[in-house]
C-alpha positions in Angstrom: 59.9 148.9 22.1 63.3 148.4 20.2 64.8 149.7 22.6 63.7 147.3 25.3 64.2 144.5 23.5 67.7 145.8 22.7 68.0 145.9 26.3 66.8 142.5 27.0 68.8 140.7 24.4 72.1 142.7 25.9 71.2 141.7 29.3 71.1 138.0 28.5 73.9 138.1 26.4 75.9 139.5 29.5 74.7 136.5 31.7 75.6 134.0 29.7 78.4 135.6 28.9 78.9 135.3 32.7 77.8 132.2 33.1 80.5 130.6 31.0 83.1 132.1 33.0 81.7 130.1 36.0 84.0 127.3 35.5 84.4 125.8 39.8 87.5 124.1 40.3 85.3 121.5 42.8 81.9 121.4 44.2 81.3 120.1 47.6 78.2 118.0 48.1 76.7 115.8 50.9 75.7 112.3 51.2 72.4 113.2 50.1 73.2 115.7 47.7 72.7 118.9 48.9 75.5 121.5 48.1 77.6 122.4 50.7 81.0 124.4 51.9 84.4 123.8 53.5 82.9 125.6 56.4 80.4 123.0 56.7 83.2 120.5 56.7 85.2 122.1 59.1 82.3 122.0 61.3 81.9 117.8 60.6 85.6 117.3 61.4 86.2 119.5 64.3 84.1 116.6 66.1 85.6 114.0 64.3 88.1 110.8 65.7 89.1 109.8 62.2 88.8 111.9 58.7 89.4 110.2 55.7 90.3 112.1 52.5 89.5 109.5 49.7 91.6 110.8 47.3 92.2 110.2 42.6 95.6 109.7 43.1 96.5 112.1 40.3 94.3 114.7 40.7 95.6 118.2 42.1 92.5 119.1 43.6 92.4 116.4 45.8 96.3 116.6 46.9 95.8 120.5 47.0 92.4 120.1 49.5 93.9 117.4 51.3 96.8 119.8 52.5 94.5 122.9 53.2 93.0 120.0 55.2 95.5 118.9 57.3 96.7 122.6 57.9 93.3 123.7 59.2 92.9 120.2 61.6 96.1 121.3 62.9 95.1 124.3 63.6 92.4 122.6 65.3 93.9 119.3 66.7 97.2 121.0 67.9 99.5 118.2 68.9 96.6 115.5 69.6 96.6 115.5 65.2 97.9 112.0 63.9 98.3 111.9 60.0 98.7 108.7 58.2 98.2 107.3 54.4 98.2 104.4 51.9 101.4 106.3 49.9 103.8 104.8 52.3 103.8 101.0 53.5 104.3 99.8 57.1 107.5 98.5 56.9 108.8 102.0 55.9 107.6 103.4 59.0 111.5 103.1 60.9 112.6 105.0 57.4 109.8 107.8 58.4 110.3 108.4 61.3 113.9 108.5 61.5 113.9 111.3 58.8 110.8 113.1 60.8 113.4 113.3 63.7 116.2 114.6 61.7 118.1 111.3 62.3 118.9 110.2 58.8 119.1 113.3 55.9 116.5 113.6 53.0 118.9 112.0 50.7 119.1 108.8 52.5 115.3 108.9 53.1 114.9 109.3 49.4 117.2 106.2 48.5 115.8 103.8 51.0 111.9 104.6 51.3 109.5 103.3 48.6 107.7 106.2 47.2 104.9 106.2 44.6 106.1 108.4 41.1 104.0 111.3 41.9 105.3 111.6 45.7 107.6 114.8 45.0 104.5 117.1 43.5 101.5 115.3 45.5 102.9 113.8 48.5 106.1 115.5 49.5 103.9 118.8 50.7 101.8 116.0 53.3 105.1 114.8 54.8 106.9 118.3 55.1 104.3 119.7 57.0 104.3 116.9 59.5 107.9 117.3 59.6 107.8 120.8 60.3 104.9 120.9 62.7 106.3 118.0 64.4 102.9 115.7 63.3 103.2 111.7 64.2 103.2 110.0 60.3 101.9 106.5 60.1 102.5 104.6 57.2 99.4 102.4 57.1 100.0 100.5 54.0 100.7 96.6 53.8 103.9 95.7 51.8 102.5 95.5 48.3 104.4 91.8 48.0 101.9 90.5 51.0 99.3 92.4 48.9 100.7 90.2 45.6 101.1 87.4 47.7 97.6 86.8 48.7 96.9 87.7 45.1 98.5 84.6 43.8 98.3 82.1 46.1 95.6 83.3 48.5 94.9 84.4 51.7 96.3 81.4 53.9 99.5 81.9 52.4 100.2 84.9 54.6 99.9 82.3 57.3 103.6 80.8 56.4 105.1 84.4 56.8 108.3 84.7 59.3 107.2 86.1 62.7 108.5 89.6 62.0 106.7 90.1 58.9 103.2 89.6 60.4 104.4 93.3 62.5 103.5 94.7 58.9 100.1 93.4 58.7 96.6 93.2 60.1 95.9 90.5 62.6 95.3 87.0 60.9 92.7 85.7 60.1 90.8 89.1 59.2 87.4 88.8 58.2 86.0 89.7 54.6 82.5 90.4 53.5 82.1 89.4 50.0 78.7 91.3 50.0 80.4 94.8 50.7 79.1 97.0 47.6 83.3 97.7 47.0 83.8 94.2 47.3 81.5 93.0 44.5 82.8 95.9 42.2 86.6 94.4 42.7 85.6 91.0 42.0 83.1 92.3 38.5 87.0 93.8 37.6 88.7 90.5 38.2 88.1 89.7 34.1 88.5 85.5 34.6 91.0 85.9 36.8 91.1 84.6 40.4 88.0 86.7 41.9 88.1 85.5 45.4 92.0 86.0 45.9 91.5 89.3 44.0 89.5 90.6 46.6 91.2 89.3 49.2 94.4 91.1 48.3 92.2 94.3 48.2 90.8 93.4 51.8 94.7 93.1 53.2 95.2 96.5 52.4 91.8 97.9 54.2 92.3 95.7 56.6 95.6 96.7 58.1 95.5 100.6 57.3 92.7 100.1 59.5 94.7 97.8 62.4 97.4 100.6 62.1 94.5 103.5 62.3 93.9 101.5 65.4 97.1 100.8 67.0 98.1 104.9 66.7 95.2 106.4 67.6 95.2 107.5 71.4 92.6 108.9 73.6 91.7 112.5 72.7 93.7 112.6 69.7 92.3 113.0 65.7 93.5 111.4 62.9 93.8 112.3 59.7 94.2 110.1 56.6 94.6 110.0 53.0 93.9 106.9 50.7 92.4 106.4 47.2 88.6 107.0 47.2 87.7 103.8 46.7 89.5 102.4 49.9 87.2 104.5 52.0 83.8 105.1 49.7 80.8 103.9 51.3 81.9 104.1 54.3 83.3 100.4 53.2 87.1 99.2 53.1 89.0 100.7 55.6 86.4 102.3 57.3 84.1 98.6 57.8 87.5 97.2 59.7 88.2 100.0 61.8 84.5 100.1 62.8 84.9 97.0 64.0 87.8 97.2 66.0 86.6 100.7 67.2 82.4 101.1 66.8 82.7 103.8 69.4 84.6 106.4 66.9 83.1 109.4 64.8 84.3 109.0 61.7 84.2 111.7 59.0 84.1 110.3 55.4 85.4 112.4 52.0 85.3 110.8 48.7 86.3 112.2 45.2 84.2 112.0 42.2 84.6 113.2 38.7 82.0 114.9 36.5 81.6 116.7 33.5 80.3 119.5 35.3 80.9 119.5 38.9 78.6 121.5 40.1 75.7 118.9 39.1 74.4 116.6 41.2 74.5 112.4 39.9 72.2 110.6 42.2 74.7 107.6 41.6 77.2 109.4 44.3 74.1 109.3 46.9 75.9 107.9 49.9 78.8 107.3 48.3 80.5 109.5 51.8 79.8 111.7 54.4 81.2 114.7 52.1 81.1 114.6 48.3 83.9 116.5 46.3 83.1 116.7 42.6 85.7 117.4 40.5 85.5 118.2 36.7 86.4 115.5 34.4 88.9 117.9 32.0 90.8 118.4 35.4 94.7 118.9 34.9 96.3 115.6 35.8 99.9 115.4 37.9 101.1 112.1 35.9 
């Protein structure tokens, strides 16, 4: 009888023993919380028009799925693969593509683009690949000063921009829905500050990476794009304008969450995207 118990004790020392070692990098969940695989959403995708990787911005996870991503939807996608992202603005798109051809060297690239601080480690990889697979790369972002802009002085001030710079932004006017769940979470952040322009200035940016989604995305061909989570979680933000320009597309959905352990399920994610990825909270950050 020692001896079993002996046994018993050992054995459940060795499991949890075990089970601390279980530390997962990420946990992939669907909208309703059931866990699921990359296979599974490789599967989703393969169908998909448009896949957006909501993204943390600093989270190596995210930037290191987002390129395993894009090399498997080019395996996939071939040539008919767009990639674009919110890390470049639109009026660097002349910039990108004239270093995609091999027009202008990296050096010059690199002293006349806008790039975010982390772009070398996070961003760098997305845009070489492209490069080397010869990838179309739209930069989808508005021109942060139209963003500040409409900030400030509010949206109809982007109605006394020149001509040319209106080629950097969505259509005008654009609609907003104050009521969007995103929406009502920028204006709670607003602190006393302006809350209508504040979330106007967040609509400009969904609003045109949506209108340049749009305006490079051909018959038969799949795009691929990367933005901060938030731009793209429930299936608001970008994805609300380009539904409405396009209601006919199948659109895939990714959004990022962190947890303290990411293997657990927090019904407050429930339909926050088509595919959940949970990251742990302690995760290494690039910046």
């Amino acid at each position: 009888m020692i001896r079993f118990f002996f046994s018993i004790a050992l054995l459940m020392f060795l499991w949890q023993g075990a089970d601390a070692q279980h530390k997962p990098a990420y946990q992939l969940f669907t909208s309703e919380g059931e866990k699921t695989d990359y296979y599974q959403l490789m599967e989703a995708v393969e169908e998909a028009d448009v896949v957006f990787f909501g993204e943390f911005h600093d989270n190596p996870i995210c930037h290191w799925l987002q390129r395993e991503l894009l090399i498997d939807l080019y395996d996939l996608k071939g040539d008919q693969l767009v990639v674009g992202a919110e890390f470049f603005e639109a009026d660097d798109q002349l910039k990108i593509d004239e270093y995609l051809t091999g027009l202008i060297s990296e050096n010059n690239f690199h002293r006349e683009a806008r790039f975010w601080n982390n772009y070398d480690t996070d961003y760098k990889p997305l845009l070489e690949y492209t490069r080397e697979n010869g990838i179309p790369f739209v930069a989808t972002n508005v021109p942060r000063r139209y963003a500040n802009l409409t900030f400030r002085e509010g949206v109809g001030a982007l109605n006394s921009l020149p001509e040319a710079s209106l080629e950097y932004i969505a259509p005008l006017p654009f609609e907003v829905d104050f009521d969007l769940r995103t929406y009502k979470m920028m204006a709670e952040m607003a602190h006393g500050e302006e809350k209508e322009n504040f979330v106007y200035a967040q609509a400009i940016k969904d609003a045109t990476m949506a209108h340049f989604i749009d305006q490079n995305l051909g018959e038969g061909q799949a795009f691929y794009h990367i933005n901060g989570s938030f731009h793209s979680n429930y299936r608001e933000g970008i994805v609300w304008y380009l539904e409405r320009f396009r209601p006919e597309l199948k659109i895939v959905v990714i959004g990022s969450v962190m947890e303290e352990k990411a293997d657990e399920w927090k019904e407050e994610n429930s339909g926050l995207a088509d595919f959940i990825l949970s990251i742990p909270e302690r995760m290494t950050r690039t910046y």
